[in-house]
PLY file of the C-alpha trace (Angstrom):
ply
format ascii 1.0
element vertex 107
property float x
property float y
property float z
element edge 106
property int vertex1
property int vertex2
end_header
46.62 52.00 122.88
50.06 51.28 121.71
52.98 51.24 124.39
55.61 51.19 122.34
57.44 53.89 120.14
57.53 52.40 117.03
53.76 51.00 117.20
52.91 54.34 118.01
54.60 55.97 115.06
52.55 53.17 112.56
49.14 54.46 114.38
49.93 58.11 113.08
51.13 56.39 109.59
47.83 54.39 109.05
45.69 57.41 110.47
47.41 59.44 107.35
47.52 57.10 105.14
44.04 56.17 105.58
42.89 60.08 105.22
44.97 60.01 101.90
43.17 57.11 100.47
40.08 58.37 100.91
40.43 60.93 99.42
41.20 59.36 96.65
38.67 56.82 96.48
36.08 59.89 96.85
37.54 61.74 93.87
37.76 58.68 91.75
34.30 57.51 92.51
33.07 60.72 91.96
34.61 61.46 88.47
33.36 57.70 87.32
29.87 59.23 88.18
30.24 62.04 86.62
31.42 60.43 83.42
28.54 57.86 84.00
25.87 60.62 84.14
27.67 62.86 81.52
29.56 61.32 79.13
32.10 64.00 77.17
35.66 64.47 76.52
36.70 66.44 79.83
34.57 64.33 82.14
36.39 61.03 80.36
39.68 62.71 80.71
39.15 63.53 84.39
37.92 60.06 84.98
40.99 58.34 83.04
43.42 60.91 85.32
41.84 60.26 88.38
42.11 55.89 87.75
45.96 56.96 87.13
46.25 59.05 90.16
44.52 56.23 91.99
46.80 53.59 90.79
50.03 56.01 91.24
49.17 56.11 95.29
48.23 52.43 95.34
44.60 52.72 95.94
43.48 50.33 93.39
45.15 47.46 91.70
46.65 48.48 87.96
44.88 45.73 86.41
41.37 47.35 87.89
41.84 50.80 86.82
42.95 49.16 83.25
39.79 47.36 83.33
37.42 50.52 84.72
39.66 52.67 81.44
38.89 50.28 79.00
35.24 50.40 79.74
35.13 53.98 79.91
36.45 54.17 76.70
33.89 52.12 75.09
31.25 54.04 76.96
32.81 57.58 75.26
33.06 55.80 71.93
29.36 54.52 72.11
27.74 58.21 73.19
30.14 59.38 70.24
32.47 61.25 72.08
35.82 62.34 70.66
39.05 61.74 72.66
40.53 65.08 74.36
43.98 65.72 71.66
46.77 64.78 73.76
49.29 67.71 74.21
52.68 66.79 73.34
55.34 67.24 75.60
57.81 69.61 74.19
61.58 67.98 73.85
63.91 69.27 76.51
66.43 71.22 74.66
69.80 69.67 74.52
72.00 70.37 77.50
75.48 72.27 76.34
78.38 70.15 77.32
80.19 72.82 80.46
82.60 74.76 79.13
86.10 73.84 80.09
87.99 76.23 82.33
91.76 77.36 81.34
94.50 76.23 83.29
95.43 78.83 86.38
98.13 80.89 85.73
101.72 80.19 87.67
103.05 83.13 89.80
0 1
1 2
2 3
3 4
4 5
5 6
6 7
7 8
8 9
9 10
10 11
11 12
12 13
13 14
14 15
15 16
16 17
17 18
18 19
19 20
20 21
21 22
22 23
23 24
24 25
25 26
26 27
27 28
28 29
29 30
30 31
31 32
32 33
33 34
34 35
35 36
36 37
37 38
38 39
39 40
40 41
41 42
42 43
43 44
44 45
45 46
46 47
47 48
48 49
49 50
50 51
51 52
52 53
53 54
54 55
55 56
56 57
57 58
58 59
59 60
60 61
61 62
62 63
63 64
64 65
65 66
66 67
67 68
68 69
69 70
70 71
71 72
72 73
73 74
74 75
75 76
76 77
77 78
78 79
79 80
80 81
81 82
82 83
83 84
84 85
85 86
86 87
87 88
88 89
89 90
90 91
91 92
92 93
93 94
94 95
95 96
96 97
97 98
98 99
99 100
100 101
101 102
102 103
103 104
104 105
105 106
């Protein structure tokens, strides 16, 4: 058991940190089976967002979720399965320049 304050605090860190990733690594693995088993367009689309989330939080390597998309996508395309439409992301409308304020009035 750690006797100082700072090892302490990196016990309760790794303890939440490990809880995190995880739960992660369950989620993924289970949406790559899913997609395995079931191969459509929301399953492949959970899969893909799940390898993102995983890289995001740094549970896998970028390179390795590239590599697990890649071949997810050629599974889809081989059981014929059409890609989910991306949504676009609707432009931000433009921000009005703030209006300038008259000069105070002298007394």
């Amino acid at each position: 058991m750690p006797i100082i304050k700072s090892a302490k605090k990196r016990v309760r860190v790794a303890r939440k940190a490990s809880v995190r990733n995880s739960k992660t690594k369950r989620s993924l693995k289970g949406a790559l089976k899913l997609f395995g088993k079931t191969p459509s367009a929301k399953t492949h689309s959970s899969a893909q967002s799940n390898l993102d989330k995983a890289v995001k939080k740094g549970v896998i390597h970028k390179n390795k979720a590239a590599r697990l998309q890649r071949k997810a996508a050629a599974k889809a395309k081989a059981a014929g399965v059409k890609p989910a439409k991306a949504t676009a992301k609707k432009a931000a409308p433009a921000k009005k320049a703030p209006a300038k304020k008259a000069p105070a009035k002298k007394k």
